[in-house]
VOPA-609839 format. One line per 4 residues: for each residue x, y, z of N, C-alpha, C. Coordinates in steps of 0.02 Angstrom, whole numbers, plus 50000, padded with zeros to 5 digits. Each point is the difference from the previous one (the first is absolute). Layout:
BEGIN
X,Y,Z,X,Y,Z,X,Y,Z; ...
//
This chain:
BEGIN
47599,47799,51288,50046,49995,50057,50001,50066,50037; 50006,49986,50072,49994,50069,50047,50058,50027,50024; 50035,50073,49981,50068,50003,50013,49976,50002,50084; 50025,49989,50051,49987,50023,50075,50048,50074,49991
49988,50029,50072,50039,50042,50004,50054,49989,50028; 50022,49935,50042,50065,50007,49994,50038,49958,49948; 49956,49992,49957,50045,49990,49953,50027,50040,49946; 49953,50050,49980,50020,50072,49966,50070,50032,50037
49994,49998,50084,50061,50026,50027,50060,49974,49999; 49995,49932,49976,50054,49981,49988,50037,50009,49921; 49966,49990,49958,50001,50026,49946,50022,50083,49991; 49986,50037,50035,50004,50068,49987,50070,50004,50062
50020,49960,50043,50063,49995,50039,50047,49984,49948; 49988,49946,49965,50050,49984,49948,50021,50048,49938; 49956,50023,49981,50005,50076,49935,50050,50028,50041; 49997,50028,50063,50043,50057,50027,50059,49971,49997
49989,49938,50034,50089,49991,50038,50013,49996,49934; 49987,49968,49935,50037,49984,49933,50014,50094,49954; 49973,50069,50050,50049,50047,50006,50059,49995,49985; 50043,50063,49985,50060,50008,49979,49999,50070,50052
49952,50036,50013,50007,50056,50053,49953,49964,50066; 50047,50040,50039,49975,49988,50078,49943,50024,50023; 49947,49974,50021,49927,50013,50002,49991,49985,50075; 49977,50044,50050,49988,49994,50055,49935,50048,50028
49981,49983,50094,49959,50037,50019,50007,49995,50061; 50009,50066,50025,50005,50025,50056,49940,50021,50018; 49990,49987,50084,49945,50030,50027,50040,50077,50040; 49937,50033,50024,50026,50069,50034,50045,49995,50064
50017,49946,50031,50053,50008,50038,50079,49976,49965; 49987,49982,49937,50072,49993,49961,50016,49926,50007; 49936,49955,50015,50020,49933,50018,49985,49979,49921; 50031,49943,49979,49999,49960,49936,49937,49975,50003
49933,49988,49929,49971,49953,50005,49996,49940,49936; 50030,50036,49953,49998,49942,49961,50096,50032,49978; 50022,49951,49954,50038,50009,49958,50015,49955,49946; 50022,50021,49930,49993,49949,49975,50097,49953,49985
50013,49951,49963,50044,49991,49985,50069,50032,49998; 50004,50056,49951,50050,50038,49965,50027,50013,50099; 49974,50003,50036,50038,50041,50074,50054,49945,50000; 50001,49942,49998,50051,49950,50012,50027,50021,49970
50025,50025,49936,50056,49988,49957,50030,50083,50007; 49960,50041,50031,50046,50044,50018,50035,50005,50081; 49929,49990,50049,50031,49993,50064,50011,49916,50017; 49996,49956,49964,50034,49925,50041,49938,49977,50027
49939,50028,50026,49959,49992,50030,49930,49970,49991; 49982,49954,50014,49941,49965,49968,49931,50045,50024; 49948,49995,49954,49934,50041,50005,49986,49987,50058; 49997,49939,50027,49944,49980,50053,50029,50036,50069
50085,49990,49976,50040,50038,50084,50008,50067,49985; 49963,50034,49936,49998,50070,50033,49914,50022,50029; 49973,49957,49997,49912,50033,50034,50033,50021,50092; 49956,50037,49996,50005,50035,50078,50081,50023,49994
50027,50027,49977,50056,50022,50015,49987,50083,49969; 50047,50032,50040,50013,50090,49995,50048,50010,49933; 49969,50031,49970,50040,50048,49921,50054,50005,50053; 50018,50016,50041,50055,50029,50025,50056,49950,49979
49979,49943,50027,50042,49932,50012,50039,49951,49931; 49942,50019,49936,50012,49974,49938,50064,50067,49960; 49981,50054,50028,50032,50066,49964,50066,50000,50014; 50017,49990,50094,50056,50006,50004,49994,50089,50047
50023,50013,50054,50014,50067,49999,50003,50085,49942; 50060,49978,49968,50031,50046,49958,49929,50005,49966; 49982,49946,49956,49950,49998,49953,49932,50023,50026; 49983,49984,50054,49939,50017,50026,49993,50072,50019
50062,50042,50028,49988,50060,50017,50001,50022,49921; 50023,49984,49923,50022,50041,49949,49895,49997,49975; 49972,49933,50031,49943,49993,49938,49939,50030,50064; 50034,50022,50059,49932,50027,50050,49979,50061,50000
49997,50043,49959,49967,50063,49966,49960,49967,49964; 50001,49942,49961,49951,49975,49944,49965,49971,50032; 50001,49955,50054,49964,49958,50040,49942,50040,50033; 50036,50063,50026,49964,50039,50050,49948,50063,49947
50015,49977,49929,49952,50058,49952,49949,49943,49991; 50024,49920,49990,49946,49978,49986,49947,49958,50055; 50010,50003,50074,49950,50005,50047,49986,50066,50001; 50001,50069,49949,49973,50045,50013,49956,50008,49936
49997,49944,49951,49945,49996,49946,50024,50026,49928; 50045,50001,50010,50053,50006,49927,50038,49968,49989; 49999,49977,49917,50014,49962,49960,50059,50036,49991; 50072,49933,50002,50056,50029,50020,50049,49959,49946
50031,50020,49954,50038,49958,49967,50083,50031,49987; 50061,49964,50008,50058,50031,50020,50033,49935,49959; 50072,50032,49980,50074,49949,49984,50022,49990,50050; 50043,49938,49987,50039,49972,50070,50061,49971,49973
50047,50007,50036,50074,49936,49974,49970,49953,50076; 49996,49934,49970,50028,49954,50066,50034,49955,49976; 50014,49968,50052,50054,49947,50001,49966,49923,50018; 50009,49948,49954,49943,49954,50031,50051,49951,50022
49981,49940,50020,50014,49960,50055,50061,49982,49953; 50005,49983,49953,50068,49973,49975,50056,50046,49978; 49994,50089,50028,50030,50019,50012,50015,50040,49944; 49946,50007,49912,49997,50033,49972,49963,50075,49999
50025,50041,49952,49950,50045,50004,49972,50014,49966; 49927,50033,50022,49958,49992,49949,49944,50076,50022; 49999,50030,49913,49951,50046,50005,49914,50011,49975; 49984,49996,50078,49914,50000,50002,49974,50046,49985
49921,50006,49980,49963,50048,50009,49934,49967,50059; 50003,50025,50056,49942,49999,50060,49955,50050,49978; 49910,49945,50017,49959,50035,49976,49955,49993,50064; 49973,50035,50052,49965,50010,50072,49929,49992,49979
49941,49969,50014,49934,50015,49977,49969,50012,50062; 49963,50030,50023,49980,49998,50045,49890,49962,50002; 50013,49963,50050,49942,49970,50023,49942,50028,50029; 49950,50047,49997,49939,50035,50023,49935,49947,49995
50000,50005,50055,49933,49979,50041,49945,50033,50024; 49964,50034,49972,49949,50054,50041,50042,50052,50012; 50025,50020,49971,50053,50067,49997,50051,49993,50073; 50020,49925,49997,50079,50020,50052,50038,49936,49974
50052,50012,49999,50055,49966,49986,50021,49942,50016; 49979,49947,49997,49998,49923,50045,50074,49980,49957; 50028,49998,49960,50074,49972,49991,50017,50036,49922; 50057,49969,49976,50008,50008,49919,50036,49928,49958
49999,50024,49941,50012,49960,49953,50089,50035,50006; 50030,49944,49991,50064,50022,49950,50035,49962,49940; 50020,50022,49950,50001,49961,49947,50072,50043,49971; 50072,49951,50006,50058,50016,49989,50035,49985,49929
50006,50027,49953,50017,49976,49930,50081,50025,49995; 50033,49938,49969,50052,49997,49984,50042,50034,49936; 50024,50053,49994,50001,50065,49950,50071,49989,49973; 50058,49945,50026,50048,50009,49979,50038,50000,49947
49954,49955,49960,50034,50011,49927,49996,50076,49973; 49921,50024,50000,49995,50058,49985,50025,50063,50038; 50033,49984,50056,50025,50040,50033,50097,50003,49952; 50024,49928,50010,50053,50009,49962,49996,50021,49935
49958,49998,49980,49972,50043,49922,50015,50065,49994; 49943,50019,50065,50014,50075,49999,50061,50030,50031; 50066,49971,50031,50060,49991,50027,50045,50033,49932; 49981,49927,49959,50038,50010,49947,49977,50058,49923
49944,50018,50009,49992,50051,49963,50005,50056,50028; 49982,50023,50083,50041,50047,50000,50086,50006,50015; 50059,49957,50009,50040,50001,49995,50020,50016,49888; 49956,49977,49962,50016,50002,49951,49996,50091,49977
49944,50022,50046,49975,50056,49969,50074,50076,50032; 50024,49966,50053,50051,50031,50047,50057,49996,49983; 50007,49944,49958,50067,49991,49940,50004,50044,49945; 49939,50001,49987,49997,50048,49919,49993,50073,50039
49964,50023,50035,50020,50053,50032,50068,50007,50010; 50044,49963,50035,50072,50025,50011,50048,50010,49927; 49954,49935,49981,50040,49990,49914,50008,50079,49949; 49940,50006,50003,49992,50072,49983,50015,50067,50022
50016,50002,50074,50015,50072,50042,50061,49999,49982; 50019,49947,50015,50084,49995,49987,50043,49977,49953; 49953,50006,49947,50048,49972,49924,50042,50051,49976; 50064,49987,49964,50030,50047,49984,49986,50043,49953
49940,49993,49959,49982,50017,49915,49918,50013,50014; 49973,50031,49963,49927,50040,50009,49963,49907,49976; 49944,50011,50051,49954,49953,49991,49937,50032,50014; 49932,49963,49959,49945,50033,50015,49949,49937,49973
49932,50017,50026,49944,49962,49984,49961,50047,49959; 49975,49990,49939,49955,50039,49995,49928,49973,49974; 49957,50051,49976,49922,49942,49971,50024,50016,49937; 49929,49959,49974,50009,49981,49907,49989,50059,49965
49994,50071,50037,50003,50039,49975,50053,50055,50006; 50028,49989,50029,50078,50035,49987,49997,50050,50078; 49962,49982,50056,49993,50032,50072,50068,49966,50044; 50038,50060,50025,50048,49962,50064,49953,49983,50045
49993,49937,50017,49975,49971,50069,50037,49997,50067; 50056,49960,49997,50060,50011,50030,50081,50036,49974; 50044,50023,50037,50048,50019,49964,50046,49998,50049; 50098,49966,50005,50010,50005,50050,50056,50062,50021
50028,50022,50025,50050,50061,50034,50061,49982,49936; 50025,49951,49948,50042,50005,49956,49982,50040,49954; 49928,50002,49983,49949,50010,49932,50018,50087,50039; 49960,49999,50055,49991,50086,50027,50053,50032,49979
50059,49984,50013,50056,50032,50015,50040,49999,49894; 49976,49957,49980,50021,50001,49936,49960,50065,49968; 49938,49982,50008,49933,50085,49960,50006,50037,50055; 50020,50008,50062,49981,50062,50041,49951,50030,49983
49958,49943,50016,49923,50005,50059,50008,49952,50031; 49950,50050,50066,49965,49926,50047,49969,49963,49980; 49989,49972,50043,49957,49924,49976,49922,50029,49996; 49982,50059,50037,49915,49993,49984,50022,50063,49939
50056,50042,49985,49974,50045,49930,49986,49941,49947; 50043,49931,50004,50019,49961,49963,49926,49979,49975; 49964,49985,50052,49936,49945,49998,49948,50044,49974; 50022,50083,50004,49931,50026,49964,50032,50019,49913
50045,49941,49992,50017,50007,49918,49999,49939,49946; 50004,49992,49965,50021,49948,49950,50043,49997,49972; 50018,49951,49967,50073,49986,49986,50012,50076,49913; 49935,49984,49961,50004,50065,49968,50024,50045,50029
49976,50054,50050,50018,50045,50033,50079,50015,50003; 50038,49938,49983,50085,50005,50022,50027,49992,49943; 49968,49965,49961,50034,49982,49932,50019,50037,49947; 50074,50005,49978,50000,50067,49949,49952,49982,49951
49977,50061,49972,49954,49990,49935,50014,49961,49948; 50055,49998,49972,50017,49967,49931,50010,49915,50013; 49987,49987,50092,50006,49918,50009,49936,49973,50013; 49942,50053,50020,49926,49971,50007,49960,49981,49945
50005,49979,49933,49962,49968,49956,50036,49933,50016; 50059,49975,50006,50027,49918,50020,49977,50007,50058; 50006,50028,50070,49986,49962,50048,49917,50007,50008; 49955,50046,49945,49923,49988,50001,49989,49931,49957
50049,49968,49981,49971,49935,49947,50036,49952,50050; 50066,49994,50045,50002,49941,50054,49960,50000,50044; 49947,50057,50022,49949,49998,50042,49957,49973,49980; 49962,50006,49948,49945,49939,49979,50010,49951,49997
50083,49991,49970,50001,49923,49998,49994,49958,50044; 50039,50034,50066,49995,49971,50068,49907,50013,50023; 49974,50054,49981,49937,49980,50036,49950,49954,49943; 49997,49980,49973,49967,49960,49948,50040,49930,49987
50058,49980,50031,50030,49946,49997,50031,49973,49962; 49984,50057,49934,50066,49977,49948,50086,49996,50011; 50010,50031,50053,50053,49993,50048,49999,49985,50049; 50052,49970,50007,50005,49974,50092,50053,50053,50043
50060,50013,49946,50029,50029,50048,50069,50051,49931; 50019,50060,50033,50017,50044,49928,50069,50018,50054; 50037,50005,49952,50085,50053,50011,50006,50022,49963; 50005,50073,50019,50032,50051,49944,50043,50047,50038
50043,50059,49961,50045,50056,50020,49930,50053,49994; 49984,50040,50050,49970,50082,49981,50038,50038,50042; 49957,50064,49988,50011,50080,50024,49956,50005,50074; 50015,50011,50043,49952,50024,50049,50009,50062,49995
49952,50060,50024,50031,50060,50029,49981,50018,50099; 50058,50013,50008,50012,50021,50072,49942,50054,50030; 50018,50007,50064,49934,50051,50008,50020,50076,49990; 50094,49986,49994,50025,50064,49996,50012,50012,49949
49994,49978,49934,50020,50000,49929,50018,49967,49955; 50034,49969,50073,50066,49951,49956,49978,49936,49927; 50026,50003,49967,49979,49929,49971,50043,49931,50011; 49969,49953,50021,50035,49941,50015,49993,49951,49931
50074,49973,50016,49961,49920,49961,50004,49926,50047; 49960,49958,49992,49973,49948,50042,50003,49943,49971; 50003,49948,50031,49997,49918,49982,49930,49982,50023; 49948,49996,49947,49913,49974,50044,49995,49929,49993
50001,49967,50058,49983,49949,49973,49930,49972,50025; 49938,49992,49990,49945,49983,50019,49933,49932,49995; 49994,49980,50042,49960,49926,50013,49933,50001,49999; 49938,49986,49957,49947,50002,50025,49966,49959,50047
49987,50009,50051,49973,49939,50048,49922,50009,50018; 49971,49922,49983,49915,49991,49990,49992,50004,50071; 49941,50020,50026,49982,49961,50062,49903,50017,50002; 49975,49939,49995,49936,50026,49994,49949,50057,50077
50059,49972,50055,49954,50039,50053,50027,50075,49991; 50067,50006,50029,50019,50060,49993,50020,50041,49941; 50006,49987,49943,49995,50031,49924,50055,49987,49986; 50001,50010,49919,50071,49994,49971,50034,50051,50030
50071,50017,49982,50034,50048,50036,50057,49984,49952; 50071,50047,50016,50052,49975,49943,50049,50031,50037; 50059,49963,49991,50040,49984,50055,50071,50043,49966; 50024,50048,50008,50069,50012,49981,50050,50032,50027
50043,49982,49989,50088,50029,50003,50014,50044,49958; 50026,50057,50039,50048,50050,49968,50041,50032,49994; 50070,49974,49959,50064,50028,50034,50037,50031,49962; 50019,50061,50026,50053,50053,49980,50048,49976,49964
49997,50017,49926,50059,49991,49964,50010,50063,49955; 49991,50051,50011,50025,50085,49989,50075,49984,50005; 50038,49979,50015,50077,50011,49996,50010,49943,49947; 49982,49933,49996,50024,49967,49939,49975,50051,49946
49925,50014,49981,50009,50039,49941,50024,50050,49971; 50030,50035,50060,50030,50052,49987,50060,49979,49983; 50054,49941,50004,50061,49953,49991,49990,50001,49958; 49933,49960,49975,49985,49969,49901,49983,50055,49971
49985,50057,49997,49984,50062,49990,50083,50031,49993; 50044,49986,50042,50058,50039,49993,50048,49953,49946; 49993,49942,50002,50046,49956,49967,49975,49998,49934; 49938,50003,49990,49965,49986,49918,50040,50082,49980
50002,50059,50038,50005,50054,49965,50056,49979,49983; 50078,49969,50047,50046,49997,50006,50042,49950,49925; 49948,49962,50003,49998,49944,49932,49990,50041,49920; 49952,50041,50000,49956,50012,49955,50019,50088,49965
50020,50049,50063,50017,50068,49994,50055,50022,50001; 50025,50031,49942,50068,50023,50003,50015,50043,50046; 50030,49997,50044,50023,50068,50048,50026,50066,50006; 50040,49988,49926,50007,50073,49957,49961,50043,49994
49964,49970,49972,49939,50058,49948,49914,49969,50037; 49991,49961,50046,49945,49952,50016,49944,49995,49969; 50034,49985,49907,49963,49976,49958,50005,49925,50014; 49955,49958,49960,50021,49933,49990,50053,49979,49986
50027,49940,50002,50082,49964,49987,49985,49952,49953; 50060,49967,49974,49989,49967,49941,49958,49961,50031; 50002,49950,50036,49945,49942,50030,49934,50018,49993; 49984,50076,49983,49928,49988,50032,49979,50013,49940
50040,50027,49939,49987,50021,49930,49973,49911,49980; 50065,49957,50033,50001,49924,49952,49942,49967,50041; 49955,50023,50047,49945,49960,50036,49945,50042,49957; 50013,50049,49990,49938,50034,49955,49999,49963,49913
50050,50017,49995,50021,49954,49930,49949,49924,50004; 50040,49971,50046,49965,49931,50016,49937,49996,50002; 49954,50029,50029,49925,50012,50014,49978,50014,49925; 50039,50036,49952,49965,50015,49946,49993,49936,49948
50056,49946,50039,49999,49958,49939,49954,49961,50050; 49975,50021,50047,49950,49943,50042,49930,50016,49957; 49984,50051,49999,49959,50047,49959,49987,49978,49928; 50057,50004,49961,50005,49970,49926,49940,50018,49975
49981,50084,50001,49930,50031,49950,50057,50014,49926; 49933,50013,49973,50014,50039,49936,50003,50082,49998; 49958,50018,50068,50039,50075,50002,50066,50034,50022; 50020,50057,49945,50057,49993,50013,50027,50057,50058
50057,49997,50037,50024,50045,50069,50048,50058,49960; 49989,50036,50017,50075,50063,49985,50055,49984,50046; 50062,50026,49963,50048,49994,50045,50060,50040,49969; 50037,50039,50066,50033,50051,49994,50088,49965,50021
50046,50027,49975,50048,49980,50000,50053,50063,50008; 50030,50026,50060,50037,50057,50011,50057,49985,50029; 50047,50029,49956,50080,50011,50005,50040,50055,50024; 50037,50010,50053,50036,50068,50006,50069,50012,49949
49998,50066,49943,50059,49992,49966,50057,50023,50020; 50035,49961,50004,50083,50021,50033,49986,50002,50077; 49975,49964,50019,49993,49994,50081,50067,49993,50047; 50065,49955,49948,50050,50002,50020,50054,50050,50019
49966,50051,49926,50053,50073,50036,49962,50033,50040; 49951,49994,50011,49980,50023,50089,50018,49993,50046; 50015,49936,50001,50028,49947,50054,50075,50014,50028; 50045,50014,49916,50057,50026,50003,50010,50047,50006
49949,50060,50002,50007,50089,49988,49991,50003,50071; 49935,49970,50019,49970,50025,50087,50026,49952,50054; 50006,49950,49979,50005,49949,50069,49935,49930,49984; 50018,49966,50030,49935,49954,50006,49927,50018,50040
50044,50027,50060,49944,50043,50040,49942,50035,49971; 50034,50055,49965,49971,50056,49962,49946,49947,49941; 50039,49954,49957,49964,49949,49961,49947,49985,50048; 50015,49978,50045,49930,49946,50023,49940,50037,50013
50007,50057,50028,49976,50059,49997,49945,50041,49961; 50039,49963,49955,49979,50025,49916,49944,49940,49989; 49999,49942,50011,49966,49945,49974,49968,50018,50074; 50001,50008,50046,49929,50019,50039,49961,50030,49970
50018,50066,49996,49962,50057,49974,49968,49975,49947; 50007,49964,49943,49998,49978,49952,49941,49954,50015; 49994,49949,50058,49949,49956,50014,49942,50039,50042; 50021,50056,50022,49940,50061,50035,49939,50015,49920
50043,50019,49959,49989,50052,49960,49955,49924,49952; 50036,49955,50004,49947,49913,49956,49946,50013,50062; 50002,49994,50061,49923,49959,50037,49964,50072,50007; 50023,50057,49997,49954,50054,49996,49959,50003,49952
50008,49945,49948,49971,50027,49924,49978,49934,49969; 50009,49925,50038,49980,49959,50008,49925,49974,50010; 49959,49981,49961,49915,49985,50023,50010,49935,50028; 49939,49995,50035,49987,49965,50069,50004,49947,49963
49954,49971,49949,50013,49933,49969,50057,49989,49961; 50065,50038,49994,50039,49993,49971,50055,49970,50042; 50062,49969,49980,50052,49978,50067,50061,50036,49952; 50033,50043,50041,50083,50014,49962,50068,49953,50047
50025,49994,49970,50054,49953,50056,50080,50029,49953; 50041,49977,50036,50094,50044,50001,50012,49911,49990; 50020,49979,49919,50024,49954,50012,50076,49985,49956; 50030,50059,50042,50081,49986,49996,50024,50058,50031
50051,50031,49974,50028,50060,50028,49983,50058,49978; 49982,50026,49947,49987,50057,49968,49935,49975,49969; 49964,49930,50000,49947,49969,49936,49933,50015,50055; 49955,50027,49970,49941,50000,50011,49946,49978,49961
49941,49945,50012,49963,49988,49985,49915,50011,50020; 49967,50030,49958,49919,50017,50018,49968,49952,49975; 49947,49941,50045,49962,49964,49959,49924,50049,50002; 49996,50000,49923,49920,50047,50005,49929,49928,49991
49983,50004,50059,49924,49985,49991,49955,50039,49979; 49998,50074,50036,49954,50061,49974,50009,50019,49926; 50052,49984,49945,50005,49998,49951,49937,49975,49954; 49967,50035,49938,49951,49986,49963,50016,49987,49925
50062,50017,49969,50019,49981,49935,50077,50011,49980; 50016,49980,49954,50067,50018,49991,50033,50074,49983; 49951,50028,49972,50039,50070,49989,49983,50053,50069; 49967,49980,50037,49993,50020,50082,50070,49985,50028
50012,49934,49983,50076,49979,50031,50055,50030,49985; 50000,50000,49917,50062,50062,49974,49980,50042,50028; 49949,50045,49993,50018,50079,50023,50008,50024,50071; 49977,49948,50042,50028,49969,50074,50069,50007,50003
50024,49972,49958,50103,49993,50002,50018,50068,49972; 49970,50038,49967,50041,50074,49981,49964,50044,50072; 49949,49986,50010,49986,50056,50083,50061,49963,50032; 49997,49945,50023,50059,49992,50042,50060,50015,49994
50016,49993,49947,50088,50038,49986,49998,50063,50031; 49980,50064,49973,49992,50044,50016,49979,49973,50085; 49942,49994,50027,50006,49981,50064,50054,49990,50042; 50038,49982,49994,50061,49959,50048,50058,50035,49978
49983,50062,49934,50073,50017,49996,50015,50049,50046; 50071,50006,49998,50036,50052,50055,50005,50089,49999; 50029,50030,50033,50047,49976,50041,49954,49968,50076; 50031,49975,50035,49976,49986,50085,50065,50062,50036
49954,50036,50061,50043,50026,50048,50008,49943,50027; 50078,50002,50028,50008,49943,50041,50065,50068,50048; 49955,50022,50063,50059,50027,50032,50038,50040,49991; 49948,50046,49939,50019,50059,49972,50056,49983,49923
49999,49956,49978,50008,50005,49949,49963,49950,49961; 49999,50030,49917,49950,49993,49960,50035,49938,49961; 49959,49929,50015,50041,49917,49961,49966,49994,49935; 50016,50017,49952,49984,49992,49932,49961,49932,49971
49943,49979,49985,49969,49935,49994,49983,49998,49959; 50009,49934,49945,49943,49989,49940,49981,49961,49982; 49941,49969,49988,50001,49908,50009,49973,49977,49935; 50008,49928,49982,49972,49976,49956,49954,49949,49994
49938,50003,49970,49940,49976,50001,49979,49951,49984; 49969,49925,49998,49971,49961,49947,49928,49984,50025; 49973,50003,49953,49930,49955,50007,49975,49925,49959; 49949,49984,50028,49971,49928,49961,49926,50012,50039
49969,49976,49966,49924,49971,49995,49981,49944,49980; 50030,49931,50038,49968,49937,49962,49966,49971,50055; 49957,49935,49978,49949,49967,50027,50040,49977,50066; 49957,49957,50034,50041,49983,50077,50023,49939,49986
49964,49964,49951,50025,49916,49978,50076,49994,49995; 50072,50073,49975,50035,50013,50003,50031,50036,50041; 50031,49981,50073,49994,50080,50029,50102,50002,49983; 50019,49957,49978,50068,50019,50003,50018,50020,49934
49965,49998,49933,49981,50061,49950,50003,50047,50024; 49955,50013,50043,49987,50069,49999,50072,50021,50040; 50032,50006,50053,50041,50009,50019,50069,49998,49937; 50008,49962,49970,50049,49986,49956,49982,50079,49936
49926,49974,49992,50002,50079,49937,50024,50085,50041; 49949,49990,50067,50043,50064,50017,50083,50007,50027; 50029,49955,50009,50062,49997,50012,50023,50030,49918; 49993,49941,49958,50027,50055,49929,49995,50052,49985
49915,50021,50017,49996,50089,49969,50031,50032,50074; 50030,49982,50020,50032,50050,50047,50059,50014,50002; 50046,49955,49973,50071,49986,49964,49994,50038,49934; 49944,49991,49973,50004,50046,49921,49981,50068,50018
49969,50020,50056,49970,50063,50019,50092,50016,50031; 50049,49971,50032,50053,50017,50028,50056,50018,49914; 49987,49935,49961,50060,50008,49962,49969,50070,49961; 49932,50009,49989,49993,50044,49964,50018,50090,50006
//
């Protein structure tokens, strides 16, 4: 069978008009020669009644002077392609991309191609991602609490004016640092193990309390809370918040002392003796703790000779003279009025512990200047050394030898 040629043209008329973009051809005076379909459904206008008609006439004024720089590049042999908003016959709008081809004949310009594609979805696409990207920008300039982006390796990427103003730095000292760089020392082995997790995916997302340090010294403490977010084009990255809570800890910092420290002497208080106690029976070893048991004798005729003042005075001095002489793993705590107790951890056997309680007597005895006169002091001692499986033994034996160290 023989296709003719006008029957190929009809065939190849039909491909176009069944277009979704507007496919046309202009000759060099701007008259129409073909067009296909899609022109009706934007201008109302059927193919056949736009031949011989002027771009001018289909465009409209407004439109024709906005697209006649492109018209007039492409009777000058350049390939011309531009965005457009129009408005089509039913009064929507819609965003194009116009593409100009131009037609060469023996090197002069006899008409062009134009070929109009309809971009609006992807135009509202890109509408709405950059409105999304202009949200999180504001979201972030203007949040009340430090926010930042960073990579899977601990780099500020972004950071916004809450974050600056919290570390005092700018935002570019910021970006030539890592989050190491800020972190007190004793909090970067945890936040070097929530960083892998988040970059290796064993985490998704971590809260913790740390230390930052300031650019001026200061040490802060912070609420981190951090998101890892995948994205295969633009990279992982990790998303966090960070907000100033230096004044609560310094609250829980003042109230635990307030709970826990006698104010007298700012040894421990009974509470913190009976939470240590407690822990030992959490403990329940077979090794055993030392423990010291100190009494002031006749504390009452002090009380009655000097005043209470002068007394309390006395049991300061008294709790100076315990934490001066106190080891670091050891806790002493004031748990009554004149009763002092030392729990020894640093303790190694029992006759370490007795001869512990005769240095201390002597230790703590008197007189104290108090204000130019000399307060006469002498205290009485007990010790114990038992396992932790008991810790209220042990307390109970040195309470006795300290009553027998008094009656004696």
């Amino acid at each position: 069978m023989t296709v003719t040629r006008n029957t190929s043209n009809e065939v190849m008329r039909r491909a176009v008009d069944q277009l979704p973009s507007m496919i046309g051809y202009w000759n060099s005076s701007l008259r129409n020669v073909f067009a296909n379909q899609a022109h009706a459904d934007y201008f109302g206008i059927e193919p056949p009644d736009l031949v011989g008609m002027h771009i001018s006439e289909l465009l409209g004024d407004v439109l024709y002077e906005l697209n006649l720089p492109h018209i007039t590049g492409v009777l000058g042999g350049e390939l011309q392609q531009f965005d457009r908003t129009q408005i089509d016959v039913r009064g929507a709008v819609r965003a194009t991309q116009s593409t100009y081809v131009p037609d060469i004949a023996h090197g002069v310009v006899v008409g062009f191609t134009t070929m109009v594609v309809d971009i609006s979805a992807r135009a509202e696409m890109e509408r709405q991602r950059d409105r999304a990207i202009r949200l999180f920008q504001i979201g972030m300039e203007n949040a009340p609490i430090g926010k930042a982006v960073l990579t899977v390796d601990g780099r500020w990427l972004q950071v916004n004016k809450a974050l600056c103003e919290l570390l005092g730095y700018t935002v570019e000292e910021l970006q030539d640092k890592t989050f190491r760089d800020l972190t007190h020392p004793d909090d970067i082995p945890l936040a070097d193990e929530h960083l892998r997790g988040l970059a290796d995916g064993t985490l998704t997302s971590v809260a913790s309390e740390k230390r930052y340090i300031r650019k001026d010294g200061a040490t802060i403490w912070v609420q981190r809370n951090a998101t890892a977010v995948r994205d295969a084009e633009a990279g992982d990255v990790i998303i966090a918040q960070i907000q100033d809570i230096t004044a609560r800890k310094t609250a829980e910092a003042t109230l635990e002392r307030q709970v826990l420290i006698d104010d007298l002497t700012l040894l421990g208080n009974r509470r913190r003796l009976m939470a240590e106690l407690n822990s030992l029976k959490v403990m329940a070893t077979d090794r055993p703790v030392g423990m010291l048991f100190v009494d002031v004798d006749e504390f009452k005729s002090i009380n009655d000779r000097f005043g209470h003042a002068v007394g309390d005075r006395v049991l300061a001095a008294l709790g100076r003279r315990i934490l001066d002489n106190t080891r670091a793993q050891d806790i002493a705590c004031r748990v009554g009025g004149d009763e002092f107790v030392a729990l020894l951890h640093s303790a190694r056997s029992a006759e370490g512990v007795e001869r512990l309680a005769d240095r201390v007597r002597g230790l703590l005895a008197g007189p104290y200047d108090i204000d130019g006169t000399d307060i006469p002091v002498s205290v009485s001692v007990g010790w114990s050394w038992e396992p932790t499986t008991d810790p209220d033994q042990l307390l109970r034996i040195a309470d006795e030898r300290m009553y027998s160290s008094k009656r004696a």
